[in-house]
C-alpha positions in Angstrom: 12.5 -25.6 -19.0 15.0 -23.2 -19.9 16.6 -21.1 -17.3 16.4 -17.6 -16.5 19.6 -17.0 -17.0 22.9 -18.6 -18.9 26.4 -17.7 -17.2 29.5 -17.9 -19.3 31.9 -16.9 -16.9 31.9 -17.2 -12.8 29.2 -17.4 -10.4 30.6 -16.0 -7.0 29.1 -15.6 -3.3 29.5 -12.2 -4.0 27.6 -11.8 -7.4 28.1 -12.7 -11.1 30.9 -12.1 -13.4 30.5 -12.3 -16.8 33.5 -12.5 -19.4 31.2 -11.1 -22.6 28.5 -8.9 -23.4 24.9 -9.1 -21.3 22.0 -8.6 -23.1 18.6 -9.0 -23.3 16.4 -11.1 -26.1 12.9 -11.1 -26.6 12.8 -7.6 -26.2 13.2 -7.5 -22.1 14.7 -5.1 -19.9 17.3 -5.5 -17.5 15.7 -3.9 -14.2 17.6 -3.0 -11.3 15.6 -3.7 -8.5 11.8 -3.9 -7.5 11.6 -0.8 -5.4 11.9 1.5 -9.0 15.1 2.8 -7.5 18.7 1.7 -7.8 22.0 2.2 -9.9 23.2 0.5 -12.8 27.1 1.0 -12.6 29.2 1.3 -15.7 33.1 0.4 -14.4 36.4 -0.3 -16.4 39.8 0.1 -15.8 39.5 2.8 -12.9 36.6 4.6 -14.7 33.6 4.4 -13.3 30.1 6.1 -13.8 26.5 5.2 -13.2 22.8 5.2 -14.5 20.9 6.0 -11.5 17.1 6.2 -10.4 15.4 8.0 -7.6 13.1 10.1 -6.9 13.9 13.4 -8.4 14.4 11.3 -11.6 17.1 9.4 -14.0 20.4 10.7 -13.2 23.7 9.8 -15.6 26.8 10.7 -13.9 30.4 10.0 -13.6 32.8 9.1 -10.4 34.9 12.3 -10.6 35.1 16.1 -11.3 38.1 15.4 -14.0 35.8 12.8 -15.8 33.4 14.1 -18.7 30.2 13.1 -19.5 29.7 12.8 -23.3 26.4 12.1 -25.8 27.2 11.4 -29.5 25.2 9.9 -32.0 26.7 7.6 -34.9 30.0 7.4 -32.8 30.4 11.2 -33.0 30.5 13.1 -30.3 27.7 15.7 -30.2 27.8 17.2 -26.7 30.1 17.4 -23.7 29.6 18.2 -20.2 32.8 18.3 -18.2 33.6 18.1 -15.2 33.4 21.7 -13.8 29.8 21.7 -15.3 30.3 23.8 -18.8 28.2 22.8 -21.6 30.1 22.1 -25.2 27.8 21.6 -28.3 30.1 21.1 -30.8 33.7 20.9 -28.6 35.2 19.0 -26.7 37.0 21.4 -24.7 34.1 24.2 -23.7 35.6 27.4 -22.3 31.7 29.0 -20.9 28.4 27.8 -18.6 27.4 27.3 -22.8 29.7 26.9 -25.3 28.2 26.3 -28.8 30.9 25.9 -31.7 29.4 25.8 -35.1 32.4 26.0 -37.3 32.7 29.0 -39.5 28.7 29.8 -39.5 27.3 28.7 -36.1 24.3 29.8 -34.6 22.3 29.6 -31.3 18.2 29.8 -32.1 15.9 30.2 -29.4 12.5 29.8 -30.5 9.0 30.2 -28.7 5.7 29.5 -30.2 4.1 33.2 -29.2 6.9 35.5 -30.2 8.8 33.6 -32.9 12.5 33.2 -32.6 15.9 34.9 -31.8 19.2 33.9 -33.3 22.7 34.2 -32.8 24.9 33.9 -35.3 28.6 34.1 -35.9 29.9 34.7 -39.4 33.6 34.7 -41.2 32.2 38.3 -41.7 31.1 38.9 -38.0 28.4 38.3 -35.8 24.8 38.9 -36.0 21.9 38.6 -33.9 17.8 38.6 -35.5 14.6 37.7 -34.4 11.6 36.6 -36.8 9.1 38.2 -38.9 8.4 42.1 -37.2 9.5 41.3 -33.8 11.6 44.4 -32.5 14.9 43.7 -31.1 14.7 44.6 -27.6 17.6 45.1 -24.7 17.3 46.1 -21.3 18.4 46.5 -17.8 16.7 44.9 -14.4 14.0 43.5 -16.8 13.0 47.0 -17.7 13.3 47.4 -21.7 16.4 50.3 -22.1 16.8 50.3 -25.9 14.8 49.0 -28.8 15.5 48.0 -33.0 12.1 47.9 -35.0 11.7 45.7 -38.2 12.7 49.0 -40.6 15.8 49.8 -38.4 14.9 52.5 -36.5 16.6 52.6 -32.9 15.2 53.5 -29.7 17.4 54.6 -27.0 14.8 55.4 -23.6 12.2 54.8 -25.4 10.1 51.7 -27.5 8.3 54.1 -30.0 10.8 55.2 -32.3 9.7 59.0 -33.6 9.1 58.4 -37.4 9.7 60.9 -39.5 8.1 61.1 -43.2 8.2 57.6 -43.7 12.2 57.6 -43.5 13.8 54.2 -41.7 17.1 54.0 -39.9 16.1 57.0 -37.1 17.7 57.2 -34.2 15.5 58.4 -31.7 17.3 59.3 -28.0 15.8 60.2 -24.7 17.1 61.3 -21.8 16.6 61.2 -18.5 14.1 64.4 -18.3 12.3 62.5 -21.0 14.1 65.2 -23.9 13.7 63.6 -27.3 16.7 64.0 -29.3 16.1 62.1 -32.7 18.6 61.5 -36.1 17.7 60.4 -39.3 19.0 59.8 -42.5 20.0 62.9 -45.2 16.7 63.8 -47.1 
């Protein structure tokens, strides 16, 4: 029969060291116990970190708050979480909770399948934020809507109808807090 398992390298009391890379063939996993719980620790030269399973779910961590946890794809790292918990797409060093660096034109989509999507961009020429198709742009305060951009421009301050005035776009349309419309437009 063949065995189980071939060592190259030292069988101990205390475990197995191997001098050489472990894998699998035949397509088999390497499972950490029976129990569907347990920690597959990564170690090296004072570094440490860990695949771990319980029951909240997979966790991938490090051994320290100065150590980073990175993802990459093709040897190219893609995004970073570092110690103090920021989130870097796109560098290494993120500065924010999210910190997405895009080069000269980067941009941050959020998309939904009911209301289409929002973007932020930033350009050489400045930033700019959009949403899809004839969604308005809306901003608020305590989850109450306080100022709204329709799909022709027009801006409402107090207010989510814009006044529209003879078809003209671009009207500002102001309300205050005795509900008195003030409203701009555009030179006839």
């Amino acid at each position: 029969d063949t065995p189980d398992i071939t060592v190259t390298g030292t069988v101990t009391a205390d475990g197995l060291t191997v001098a050489g890379i472990i894998e699998t063939t035949g397509g088999t996993d390497i499972n950490m116990d029976a129990t569907a719980s347990g920690q597959l620790m990564l170690d090296g030269n004072g570094y440490a970190g860990a695949i771990a399973l319980n029951a909240q779910g997979m966790n991938i961590y490090t051994n320290s708050a100065s150590r980073d946890l990175i993802f990459g794809t093709n040897e190219i790292e893609r995004v970073r979480i570092d110690g103090s918990g920021n989130v870097g797409i796109g560098t290494a060093s993120p500065a924010s909770q999210v910190h997405l660096a895009g080069g000269v034109n980067g941009t941050l989509r959020v998309d939904t399948t009911a209301s289409g999507y929002l973007d932020l961009s930033m350009y050489s020429n400045g930033g700019f934020i959009a949403t899809s198709a004839a969604q308005p742009l809306r901003f608020g305060v305590s989850n109450a809507e306080a100022m709204r951009i329709t799909s022709d421009g027009s801006v409402g301050i107090g207010t989510i109808s814009p006044v529209s005035i003879g078809g003209h776009t671009g009207i500002l349309t102001l309300y205050g807090p005795n509900a008195t419309a003030l409203v701009l437009k555009d030179a006839v």
